[in-house]
C-alpha positions as CSV (number, residue, x, y, z in Angstrom):
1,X,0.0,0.0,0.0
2,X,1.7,3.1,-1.1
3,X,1.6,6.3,0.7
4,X,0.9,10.0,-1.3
5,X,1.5,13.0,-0.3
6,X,-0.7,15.8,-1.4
7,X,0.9,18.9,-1.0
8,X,-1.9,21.9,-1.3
9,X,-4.8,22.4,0.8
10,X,-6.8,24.2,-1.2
11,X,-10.2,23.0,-3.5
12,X,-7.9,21.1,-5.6
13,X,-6.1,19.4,-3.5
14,X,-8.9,18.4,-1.0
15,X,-10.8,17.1,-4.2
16,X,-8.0,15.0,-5.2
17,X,-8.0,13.7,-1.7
18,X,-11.3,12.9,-1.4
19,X,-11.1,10.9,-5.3
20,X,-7.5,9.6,-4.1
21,X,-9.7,7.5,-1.4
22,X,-12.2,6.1,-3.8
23,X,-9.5,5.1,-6.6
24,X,-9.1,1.1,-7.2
25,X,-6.0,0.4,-5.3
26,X,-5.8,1.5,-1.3
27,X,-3.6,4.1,0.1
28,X,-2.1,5.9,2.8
29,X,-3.1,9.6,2.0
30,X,-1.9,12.9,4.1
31,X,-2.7,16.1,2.9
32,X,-1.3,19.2,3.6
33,X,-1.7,22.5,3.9
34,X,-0.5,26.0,4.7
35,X,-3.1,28.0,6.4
36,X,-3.4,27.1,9.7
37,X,-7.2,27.3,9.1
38,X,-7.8,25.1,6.4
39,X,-5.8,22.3,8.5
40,X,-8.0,23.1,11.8
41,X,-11.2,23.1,9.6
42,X,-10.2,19.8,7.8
43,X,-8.8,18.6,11.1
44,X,-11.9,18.7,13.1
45,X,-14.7,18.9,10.8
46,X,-13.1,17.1,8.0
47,X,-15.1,19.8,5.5
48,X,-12.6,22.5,4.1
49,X,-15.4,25.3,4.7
50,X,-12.9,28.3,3.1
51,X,-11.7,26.5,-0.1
52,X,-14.6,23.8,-0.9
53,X,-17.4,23.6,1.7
54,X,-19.8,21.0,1.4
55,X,-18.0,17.8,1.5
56,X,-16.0,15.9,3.8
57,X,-12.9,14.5,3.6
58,X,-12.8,10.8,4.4
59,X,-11.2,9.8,8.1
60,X,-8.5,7.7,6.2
61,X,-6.6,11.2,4.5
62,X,-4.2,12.3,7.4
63,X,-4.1,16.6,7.6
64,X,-1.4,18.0,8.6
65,X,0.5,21.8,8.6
66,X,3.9,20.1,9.0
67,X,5.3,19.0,5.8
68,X,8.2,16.3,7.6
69,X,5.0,14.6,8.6
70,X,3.1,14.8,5.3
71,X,6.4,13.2,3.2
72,X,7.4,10.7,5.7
73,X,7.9,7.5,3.5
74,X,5.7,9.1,0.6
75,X,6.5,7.3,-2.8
76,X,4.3,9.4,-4.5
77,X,4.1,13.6,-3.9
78,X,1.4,15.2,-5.4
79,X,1.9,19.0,-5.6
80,X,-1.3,21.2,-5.6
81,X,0.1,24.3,-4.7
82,X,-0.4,27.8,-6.5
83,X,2.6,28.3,-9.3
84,X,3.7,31.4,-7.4
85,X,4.3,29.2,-4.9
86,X,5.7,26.1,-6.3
87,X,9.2,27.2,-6.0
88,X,9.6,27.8,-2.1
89,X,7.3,24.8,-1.6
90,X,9.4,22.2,-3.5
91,X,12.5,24.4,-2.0
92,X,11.4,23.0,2.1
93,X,10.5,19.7,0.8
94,X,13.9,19.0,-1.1
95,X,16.0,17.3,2.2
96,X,12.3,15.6,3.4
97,X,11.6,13.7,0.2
98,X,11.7,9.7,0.3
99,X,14.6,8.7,-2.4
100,X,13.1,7.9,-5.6
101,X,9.6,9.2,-4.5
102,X,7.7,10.3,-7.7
103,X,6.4,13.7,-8.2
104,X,3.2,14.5,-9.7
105,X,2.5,17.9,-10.7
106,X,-1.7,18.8,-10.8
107,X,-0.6,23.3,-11.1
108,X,-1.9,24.3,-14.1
109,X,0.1,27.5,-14.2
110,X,3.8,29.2,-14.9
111,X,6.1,30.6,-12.8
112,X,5.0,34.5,-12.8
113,X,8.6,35.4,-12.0
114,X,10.7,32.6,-14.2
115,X,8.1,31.5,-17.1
116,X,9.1,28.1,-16.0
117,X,6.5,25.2,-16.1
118,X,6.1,24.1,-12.5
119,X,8.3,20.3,-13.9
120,X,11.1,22.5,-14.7
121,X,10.6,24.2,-11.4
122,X,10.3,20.6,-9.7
123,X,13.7,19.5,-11.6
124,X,15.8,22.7,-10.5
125,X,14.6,22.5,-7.0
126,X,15.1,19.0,-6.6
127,X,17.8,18.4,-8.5
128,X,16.8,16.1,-10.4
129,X,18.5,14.9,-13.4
130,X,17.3,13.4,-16.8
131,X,15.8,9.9,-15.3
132,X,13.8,11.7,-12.9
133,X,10.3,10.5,-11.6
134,X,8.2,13.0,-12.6
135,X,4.5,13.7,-14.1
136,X,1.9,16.2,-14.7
137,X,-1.8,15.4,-14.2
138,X,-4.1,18.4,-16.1
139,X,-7.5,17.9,-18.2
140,X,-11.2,19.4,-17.4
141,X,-11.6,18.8,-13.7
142,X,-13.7,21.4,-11.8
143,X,-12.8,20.4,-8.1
144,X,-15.9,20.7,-6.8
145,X,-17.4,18.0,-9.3
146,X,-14.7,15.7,-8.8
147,X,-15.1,15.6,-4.6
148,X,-18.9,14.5,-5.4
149,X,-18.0,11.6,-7.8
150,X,-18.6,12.6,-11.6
151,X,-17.4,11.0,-13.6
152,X,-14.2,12.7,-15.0
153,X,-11.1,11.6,-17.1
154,X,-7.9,13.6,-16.8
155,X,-4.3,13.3,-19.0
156,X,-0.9,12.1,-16.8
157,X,1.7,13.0,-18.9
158,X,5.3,11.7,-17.9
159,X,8.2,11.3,-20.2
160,X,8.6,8.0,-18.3
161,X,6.7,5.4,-19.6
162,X,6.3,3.3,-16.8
163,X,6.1,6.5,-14.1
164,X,2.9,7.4,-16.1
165,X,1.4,3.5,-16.3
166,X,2.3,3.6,-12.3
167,X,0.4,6.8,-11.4
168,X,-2.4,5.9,-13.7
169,X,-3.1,2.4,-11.8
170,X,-3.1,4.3,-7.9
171,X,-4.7,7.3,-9.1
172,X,-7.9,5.5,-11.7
173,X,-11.3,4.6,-10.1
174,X,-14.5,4.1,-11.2
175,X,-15.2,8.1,-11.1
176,X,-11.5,9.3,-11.8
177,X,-10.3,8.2,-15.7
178,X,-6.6,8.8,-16.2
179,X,-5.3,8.3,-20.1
180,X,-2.0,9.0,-19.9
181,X,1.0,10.5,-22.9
182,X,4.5,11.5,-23.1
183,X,3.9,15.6,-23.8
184,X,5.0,16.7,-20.6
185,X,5.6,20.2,-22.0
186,X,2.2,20.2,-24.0
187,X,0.1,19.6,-21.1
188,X,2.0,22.3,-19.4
189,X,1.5,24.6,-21.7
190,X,-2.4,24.0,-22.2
191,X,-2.7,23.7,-18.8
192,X,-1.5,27.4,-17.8
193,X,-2.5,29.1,-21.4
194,X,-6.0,28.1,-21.0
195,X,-6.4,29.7,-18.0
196,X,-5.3,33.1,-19.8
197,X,-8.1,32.3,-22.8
198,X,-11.2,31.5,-20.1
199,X,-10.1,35.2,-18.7
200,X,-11.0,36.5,-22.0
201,X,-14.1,33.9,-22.9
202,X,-15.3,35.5,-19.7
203,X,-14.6,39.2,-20.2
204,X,-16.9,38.3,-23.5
205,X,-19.5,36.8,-21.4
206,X,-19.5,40.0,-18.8
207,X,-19.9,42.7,-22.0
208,X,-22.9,40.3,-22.7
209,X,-21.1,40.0,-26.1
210,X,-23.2,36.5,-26.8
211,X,-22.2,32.9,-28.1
212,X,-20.7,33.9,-31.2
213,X,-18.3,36.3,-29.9
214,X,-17.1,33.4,-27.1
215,X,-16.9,30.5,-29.5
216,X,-14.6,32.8,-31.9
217,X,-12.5,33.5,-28.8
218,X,-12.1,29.9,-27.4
219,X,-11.7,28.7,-31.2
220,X,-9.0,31.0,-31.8
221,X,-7.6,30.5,-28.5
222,X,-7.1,27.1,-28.9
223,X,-4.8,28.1,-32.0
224,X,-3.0,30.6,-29.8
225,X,-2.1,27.7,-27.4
226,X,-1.2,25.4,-30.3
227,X,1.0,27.6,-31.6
228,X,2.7,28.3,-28.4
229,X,3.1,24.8,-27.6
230,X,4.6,23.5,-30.5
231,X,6.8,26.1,-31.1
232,X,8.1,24.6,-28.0
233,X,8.5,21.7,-28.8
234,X,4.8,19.7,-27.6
235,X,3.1,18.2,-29.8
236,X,-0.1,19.6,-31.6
237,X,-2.5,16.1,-30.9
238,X,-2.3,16.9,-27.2
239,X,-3.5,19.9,-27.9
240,X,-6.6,17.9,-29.4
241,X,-6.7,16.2,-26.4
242,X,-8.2,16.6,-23.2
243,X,-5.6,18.5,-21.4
244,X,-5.8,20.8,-24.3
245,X,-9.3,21.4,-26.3
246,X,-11.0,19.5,-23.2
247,X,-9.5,21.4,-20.1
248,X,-10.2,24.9,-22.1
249,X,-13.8,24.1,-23.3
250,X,-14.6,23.7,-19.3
251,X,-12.4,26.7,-17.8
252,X,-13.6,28.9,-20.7
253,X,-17.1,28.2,-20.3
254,X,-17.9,26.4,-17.5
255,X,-19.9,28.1,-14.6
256,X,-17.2,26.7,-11.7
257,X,-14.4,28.4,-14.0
258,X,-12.2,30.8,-11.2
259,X,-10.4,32.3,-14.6
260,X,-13.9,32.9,-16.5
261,X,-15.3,34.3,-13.2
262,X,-12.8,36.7,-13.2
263,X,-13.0,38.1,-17.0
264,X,-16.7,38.2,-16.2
265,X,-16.1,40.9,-13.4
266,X,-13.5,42.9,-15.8
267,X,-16.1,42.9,-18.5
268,X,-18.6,44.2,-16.2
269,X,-16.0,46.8,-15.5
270,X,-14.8,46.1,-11.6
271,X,-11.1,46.5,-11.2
272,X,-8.5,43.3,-11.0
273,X,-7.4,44.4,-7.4
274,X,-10.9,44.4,-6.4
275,X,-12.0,41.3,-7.6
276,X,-8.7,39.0,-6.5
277,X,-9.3,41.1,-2.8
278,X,-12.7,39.5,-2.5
279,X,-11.2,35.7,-2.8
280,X,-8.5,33.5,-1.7
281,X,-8.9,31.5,-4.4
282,X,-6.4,31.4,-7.1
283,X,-7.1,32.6,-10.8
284,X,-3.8,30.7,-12.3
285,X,-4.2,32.8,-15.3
286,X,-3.6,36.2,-13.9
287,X,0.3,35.2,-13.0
288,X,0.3,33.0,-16.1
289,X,-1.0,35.9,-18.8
290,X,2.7,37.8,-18.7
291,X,4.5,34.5,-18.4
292,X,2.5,32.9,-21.4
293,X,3.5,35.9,-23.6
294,X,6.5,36.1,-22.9
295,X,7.0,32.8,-23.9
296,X,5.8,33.6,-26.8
297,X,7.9,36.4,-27.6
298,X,11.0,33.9,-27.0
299,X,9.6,32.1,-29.4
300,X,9.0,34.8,-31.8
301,X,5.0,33.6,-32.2
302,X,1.8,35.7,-32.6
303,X,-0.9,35.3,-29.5
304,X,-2.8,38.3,-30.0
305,X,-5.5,37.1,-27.7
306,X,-2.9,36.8,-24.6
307,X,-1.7,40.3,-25.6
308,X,-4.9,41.8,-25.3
309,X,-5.7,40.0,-22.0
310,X,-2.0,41.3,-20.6
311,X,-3.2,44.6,-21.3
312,X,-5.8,44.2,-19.2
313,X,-4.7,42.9,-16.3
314,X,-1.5,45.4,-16.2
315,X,-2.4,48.2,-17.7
316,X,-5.8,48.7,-16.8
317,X,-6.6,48.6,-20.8
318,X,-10.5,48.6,-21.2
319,X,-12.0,45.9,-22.2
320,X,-14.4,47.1,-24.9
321,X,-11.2,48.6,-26.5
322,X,-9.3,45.7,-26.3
323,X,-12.7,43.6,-28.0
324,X,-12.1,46.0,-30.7
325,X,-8.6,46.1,-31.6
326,X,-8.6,41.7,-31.7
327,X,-11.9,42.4,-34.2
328,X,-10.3,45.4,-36.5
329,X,-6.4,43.0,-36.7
330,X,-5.3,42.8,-40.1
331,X,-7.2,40.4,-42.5
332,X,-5.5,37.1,-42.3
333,X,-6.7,33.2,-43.4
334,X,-7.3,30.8,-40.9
């Protein structure tokens, strides 16, 4: 019986604990988490009111604020923490890792301060070298539907072959599909870009622009992402896939969506401060948007789309205006 480590207390990671305990093979789970809050609330009432009230975490997932205790004799670590904080997480678990423990990423986002995907982050901080045991999991999985059991199928990407086929097995249940490739960088890259695209499917949705405006967006998002991703060297068919067309479909559209939420508020003309002040939950594609395009700058690529969405989280462009200037871009084919 193999022991996981889910590092991340927040809706993610408590879904993935509660799946974790109905997956086909048995476990020893410990979650942890951060604010002192969450682990009291998960601690005594087993619901985590402030991230994902509503359901309870099963008796068998140990919580914890101490992460010695989490990663004691953990052979798999599965990181749920926000990207901006990836780096000083991984940096206080390096000397409490088990040897040869594998590490599963489930942050869909970039590094705001690097642009480094959160397995290049994972490598450098752990030193890892080229044979190292590591894997993303990303593809349309609202949190709150996966704690109550719908049925959901996600991509585990791993350039190891048999790291993917062993994640696959602990993590699959009857509710929890995992299909698993070799594209770790793909499913990176959709993974954080699509978060950037539901910010502008929903600043179409608050300007009450209607369906053909937001199917034009996500459409041409999905070529933005693409484009970004195989310039980098992932491979376009995962883009087809679910941690690509699938995972964006749901963020940009979906009514759970934290990204859409918040383009929905811009296009209704509140300001970014104001909206992130009345959460603590994370919007991944605020700190991805400037990571994404500068990416794709690097890589000397068109995302006109991410441009415009930049603008508007930094520089306070209006929304309206920056509608316009996507709509009145030179003429172009498809």
């Amino acid at each position: 019986m193999k022991k996981i480590a889910i590092i991340g207390g927040g809706a993610w990671g408590t879904a993935l604990g509660i799946a974790l305990t109905r997956s086909s093979r048995a476990h020893r789970l410990a979650l942890w988490a951060h604010s002192a809050d969450v682990v009291e609330a998960l601690s005594l009432r087993r619901v985590n009111d402030i991230y994902l009230s509503g359901y309870e975490l099963p008796a068998q997932v140990e919580v914890t604020g101490n992460l010695e205790d989490a990663l004691a004799g953990a052979e798999i670590v599965l990181g749920v923490m926000p990207s901006a904080h990836a780096r000083e997480i991984y940096r206080a678990m390096r000397p409490l890792c088990t040897p040869g423990a594998i590490f599963v990423s489930a942050t869909k986002g970039l590094e705001p301060a690097t642009h480094a995907r959160i397995s290049e982050v994972i490598a450098q901080e752990m030193s890892l070298g080229p044979s190292a045991r590591v894997a993303v999991l990303s593809g349309p999985s609202f949190a709150r539907e996966v704690a109550a059991g719908d049925p959901t199928a996600v991509v585990l990407a791993s350039a190891d072959a048999s790291v993917a086929s062993e994640v696959q097995e602990e993590f699959s249940g009857p509710r929890f599909r995992l299909y698993t490739n070799d594209d770790v960088l793909g499913a990176e890259i959709a993974g954080a870009v699509k978060n950037v695209i539901a910010i502008a499917a929903g600043i179409c949705a608050g300007l009450e622009l209607g369906s053909n405006a937001v199917a034009a967006l996500v459409t041409r998002g999905l070529a933005e992402m693409t484009r970004l991703a195989v310039a980098l060297g992932g491979r376009r068919e995962t883009l087809a896939g679910l941690a690509g067309v699938g995972d964006l479909i749901l963020t940009a559209t979906g009514e759970l969506s934290r990204n859409r939420s918040v383009g929905i508020q811009l296009g209704k003309g509140r300001e970014l401060r104001e909206i992130l002040g009345a959460t603590r939950h994370v919007a991944e594609g605020v700190g991805s948007a400037a990571a994404t395009l500068e990416l794709a700058r690097r890589a000397a690529i068109e995302m006109p789309i991410t441009e415009q969405v930049h603008s508007v989280l930094t520089e306070g462009r209006v929304t309206r205006d920056a509608i316009r200037d996507l709509m009145e871009r030179r003429l172009k084919q498809e």
